[in-house]
N, C-alpha and C positions, 0 to 999 in steps of 0.2 A: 803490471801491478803486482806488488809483491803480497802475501793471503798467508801472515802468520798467524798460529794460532799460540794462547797463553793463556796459563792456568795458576793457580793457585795461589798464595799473598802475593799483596801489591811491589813488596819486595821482591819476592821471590819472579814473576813477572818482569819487572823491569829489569833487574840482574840477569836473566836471562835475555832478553832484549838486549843489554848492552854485550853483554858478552859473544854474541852472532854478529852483531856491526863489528866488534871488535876481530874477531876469528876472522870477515871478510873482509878487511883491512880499513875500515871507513873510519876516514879523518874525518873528526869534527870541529879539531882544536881552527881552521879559519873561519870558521864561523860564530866562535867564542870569543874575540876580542871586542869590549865593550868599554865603552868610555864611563869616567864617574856617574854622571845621572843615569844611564842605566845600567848599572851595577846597582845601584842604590834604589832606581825604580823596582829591578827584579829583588831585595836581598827582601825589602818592604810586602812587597808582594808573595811573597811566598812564605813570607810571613805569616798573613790576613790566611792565606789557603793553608797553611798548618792547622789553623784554629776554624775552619769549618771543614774541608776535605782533607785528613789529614794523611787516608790512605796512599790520594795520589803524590802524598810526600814520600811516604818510603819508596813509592815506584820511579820514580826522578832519584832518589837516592840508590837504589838498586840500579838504576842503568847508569849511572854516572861512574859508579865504583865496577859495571862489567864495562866500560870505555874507557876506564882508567883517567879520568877528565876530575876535575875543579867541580863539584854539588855546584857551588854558587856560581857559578860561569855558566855550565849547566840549567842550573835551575833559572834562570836570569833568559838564557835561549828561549827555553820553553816556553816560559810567562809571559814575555813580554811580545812574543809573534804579535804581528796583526798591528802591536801599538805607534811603531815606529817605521811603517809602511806601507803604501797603500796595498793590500788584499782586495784587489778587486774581483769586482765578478761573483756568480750562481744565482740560480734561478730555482726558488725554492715553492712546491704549491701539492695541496693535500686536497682531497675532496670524497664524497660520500654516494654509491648510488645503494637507496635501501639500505641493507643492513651491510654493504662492503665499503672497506675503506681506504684509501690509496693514498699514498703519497709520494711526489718524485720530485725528483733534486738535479740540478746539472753543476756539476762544479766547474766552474772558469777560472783559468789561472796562466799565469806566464809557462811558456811552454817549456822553459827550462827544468818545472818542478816535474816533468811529466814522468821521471825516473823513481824518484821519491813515493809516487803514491802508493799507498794499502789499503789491504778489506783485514781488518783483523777483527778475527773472531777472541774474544773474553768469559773467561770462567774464572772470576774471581772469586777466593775464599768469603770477602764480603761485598756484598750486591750481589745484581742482578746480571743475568748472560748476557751479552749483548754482542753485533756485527757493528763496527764501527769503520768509517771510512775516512784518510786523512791524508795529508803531507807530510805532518809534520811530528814525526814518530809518536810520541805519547796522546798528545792531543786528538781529537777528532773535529770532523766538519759535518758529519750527518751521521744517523745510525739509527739501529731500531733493537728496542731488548723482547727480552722471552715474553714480555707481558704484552707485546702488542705498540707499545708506546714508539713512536717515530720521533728522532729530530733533526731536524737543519739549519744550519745559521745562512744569512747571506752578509756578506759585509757591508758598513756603513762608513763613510769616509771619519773621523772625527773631528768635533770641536778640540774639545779636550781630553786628557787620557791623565788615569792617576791609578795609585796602589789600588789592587785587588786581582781578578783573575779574567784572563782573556777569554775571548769564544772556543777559545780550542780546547779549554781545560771546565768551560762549562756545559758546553756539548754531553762531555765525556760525562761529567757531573752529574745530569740530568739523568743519560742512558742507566747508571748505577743504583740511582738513587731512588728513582721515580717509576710509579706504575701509570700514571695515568695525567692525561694534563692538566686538573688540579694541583695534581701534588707538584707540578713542572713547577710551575705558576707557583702558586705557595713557594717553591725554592728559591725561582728565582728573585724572591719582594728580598729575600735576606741575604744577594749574594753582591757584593759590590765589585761593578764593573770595571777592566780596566778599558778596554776597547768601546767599540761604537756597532750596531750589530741589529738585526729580527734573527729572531729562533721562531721557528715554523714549526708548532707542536701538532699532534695529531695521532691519538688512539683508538683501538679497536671497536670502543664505542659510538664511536661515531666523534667525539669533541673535537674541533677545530681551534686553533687558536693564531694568531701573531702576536710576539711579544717584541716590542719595538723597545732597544735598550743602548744608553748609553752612560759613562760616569755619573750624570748630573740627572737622569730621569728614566722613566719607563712608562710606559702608557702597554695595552694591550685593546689588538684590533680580534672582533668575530665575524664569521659570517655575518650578511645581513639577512633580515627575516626571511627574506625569499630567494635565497642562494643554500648552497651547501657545499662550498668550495672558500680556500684563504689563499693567499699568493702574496710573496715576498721577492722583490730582486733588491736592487742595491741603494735605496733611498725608503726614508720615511713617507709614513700616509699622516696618521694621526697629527692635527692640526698641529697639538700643544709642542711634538716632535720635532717637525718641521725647522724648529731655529737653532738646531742641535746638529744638525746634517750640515757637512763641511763637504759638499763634490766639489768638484771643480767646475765641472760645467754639468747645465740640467739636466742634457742626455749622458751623461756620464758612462762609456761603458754600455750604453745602448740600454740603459737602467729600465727609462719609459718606454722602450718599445718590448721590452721583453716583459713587461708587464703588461702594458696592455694586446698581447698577443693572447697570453696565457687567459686571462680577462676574458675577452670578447670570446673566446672558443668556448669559457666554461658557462658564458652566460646564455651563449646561442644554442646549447645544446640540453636539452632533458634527461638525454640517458648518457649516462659514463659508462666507460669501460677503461681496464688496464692499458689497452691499447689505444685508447683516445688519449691520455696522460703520455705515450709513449712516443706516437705521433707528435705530439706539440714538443715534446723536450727533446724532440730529432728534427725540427725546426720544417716539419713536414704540414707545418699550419700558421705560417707566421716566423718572424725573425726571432730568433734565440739563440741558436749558438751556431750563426753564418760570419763568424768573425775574418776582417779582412787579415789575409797572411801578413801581410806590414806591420801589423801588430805585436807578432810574436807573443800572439796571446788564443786561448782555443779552451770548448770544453774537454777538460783533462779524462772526466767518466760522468756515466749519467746511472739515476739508480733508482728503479721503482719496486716499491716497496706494498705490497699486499695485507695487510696488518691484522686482518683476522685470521691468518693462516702461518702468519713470516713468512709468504713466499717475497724471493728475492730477484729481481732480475736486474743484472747489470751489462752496461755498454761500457769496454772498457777505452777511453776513447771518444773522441767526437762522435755522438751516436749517428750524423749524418755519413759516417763511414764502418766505422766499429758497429758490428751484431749486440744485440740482448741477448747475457744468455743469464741461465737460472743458477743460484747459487746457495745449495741446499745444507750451508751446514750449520746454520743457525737453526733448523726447524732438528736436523739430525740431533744435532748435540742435547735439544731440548727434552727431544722424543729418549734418548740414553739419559736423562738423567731421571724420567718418571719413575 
């Protein structure tokens, strides 16, 4: 797992970014060939995200010009992830004992991207610090900033997909933007989606959320009265949801049992610990990431997240093989900026 760190304009960032792929010789241009509709999907789309996030435009423009690549072939990559293939997989769930607050994440993905992945740490001139974790260079799939605030997306198969911005670039959105899951929420009523998706929010105060989203709708799930835990894998709950979700088939990806794994453990038990969350996402309580090798599919990292402190522990790896270990430079970086 590759653990860059980057600092200052969004420019200035991604220019940098590009210029390291570029130095270690990393061809992008086969992954750049895109037919009209999506040329036209991305030029649209990145459109909409100039005119609300307009930072992470100059950061796509700054890594395009250090790659030496096409903005808009470029830009069009980025955007449209996720829309134009199935992303399957992660298991995403947050919970609360007393005043601590936990949240952990498994990412599943084809094992091809397993080279691809990063922990990049961010000190942007505008927002917020944050540890962000992903595949897909700019984008993120989980993270947590200086303020406490955690997120993770898990993927939704889609109905339909239209202009606006994928999970990977909302992620990122939130991490920057947002201190607390209010303000997540409040963002995301005004962000149009292009993808199908739950962001699993969850801060230091204890707020739980699932926000179940796709082009056409949004609902949002809480705890129930007498829980204090949220869990997300790869299908909708909320009733109204439910006709929006395109799987293929109902276990899709092992959707239902990696939910109700997480489920049954968080309901059977009274007292939480970091290590009870670490246990179940190292499939040490239930099916979660015991994927068959025929698959050529596996969790790529798993990451639990301590939110009243940013401690970080990651398995880098199937955590059924791969160790936790602690990863202190989001709490570092925080402590050098008081």
């Amino acid at each position: 797992m590759y653990k860059p760190r980057f600092k200052g304009t969004h420019y200035e960032m991604g220019n940098h970014y590009g210029k390291l792929l570029k130095k270690h010789q990393v061809d992008l241009s086969p992954l750049l060939d895109f037919n009209t509709e999506r040329i036209g999907m991305g030029k649209k789309s990145l459109k909409i995200c100039e005119s609300i996030y307009p930072e992470i435009i100059d950061e796509i423009r700054g890594m395009a010009e250090g790659l030496y690549v096409d903005y808009l072939k470029f830009g069009t990559f980025l955007i449209t992830a996720g829309a134009y293939s199935f992303d399957v997989g992660c298991t995403t769930f947050a919970y609360v004992e007393e005043d601590e607050v936990y949240f952990v994440r498994n990412h599943d993905m084809f094992v091809q991207l397993r080279k691809t992945t990063e922990s990049a740490l961010y000190n942007p001139n505008k927002g917020s610090v944050f540890l962000g974790h992903g595949d897909s260079l700019i984008g993120k799939e989980d993270g947590i900033n200086e303020h406490g605030l955690a997120v993770g997306m898990t993927f939704v198969s889609p109905r339909t997909i239209q202009p606006g911005l994928n999970f990977l670039m909302i992620v990122r959105m939130l991490l920057e933007k947002c201190k607390d899951v209010d303000e997540a929420i409040k963002l995301l009523e005004n962000i149009p989606s292009m993808t199908s998706q739950c962001f699993v929010l969850a801060d230091a105060l204890g707020h739980l959320a699932v926000v179940e989203m796709c082009p056409d709708h949004m609902a949002i799930r809480y705890p129930k009265s007498d829980e204090r835990f949220i869990v997300a894998t790869n299908h909708f709950i909320k009733k109204e949801m439910k006709k929006f979700d395109c799987k293929p088939e109902e276990n899709w990806y092992s959707t239902l049992d990696r939910y109700d794994t997480v489920t049954k453990n968080l309901e059977s038990r009274r007292d939480y610990s970091r290590e009870l969350g670490i246990e179940i996402a190292s499939g040490k309580k239930g099916f979660l990431c015991q994927y068959d090798k025929k698959l050529s599919f596996d969790t790529l990292w798993s990451v639990s997240y301590h939110l009243n402190t940013l401690s970080i522990k990651r398995a880098e790896g199937n955590p059924r093989r791969a160790k936790y270990k602690f990863d202190y430079r989001l709490e570092k970086l925080k402590n050098e900026l008081l």
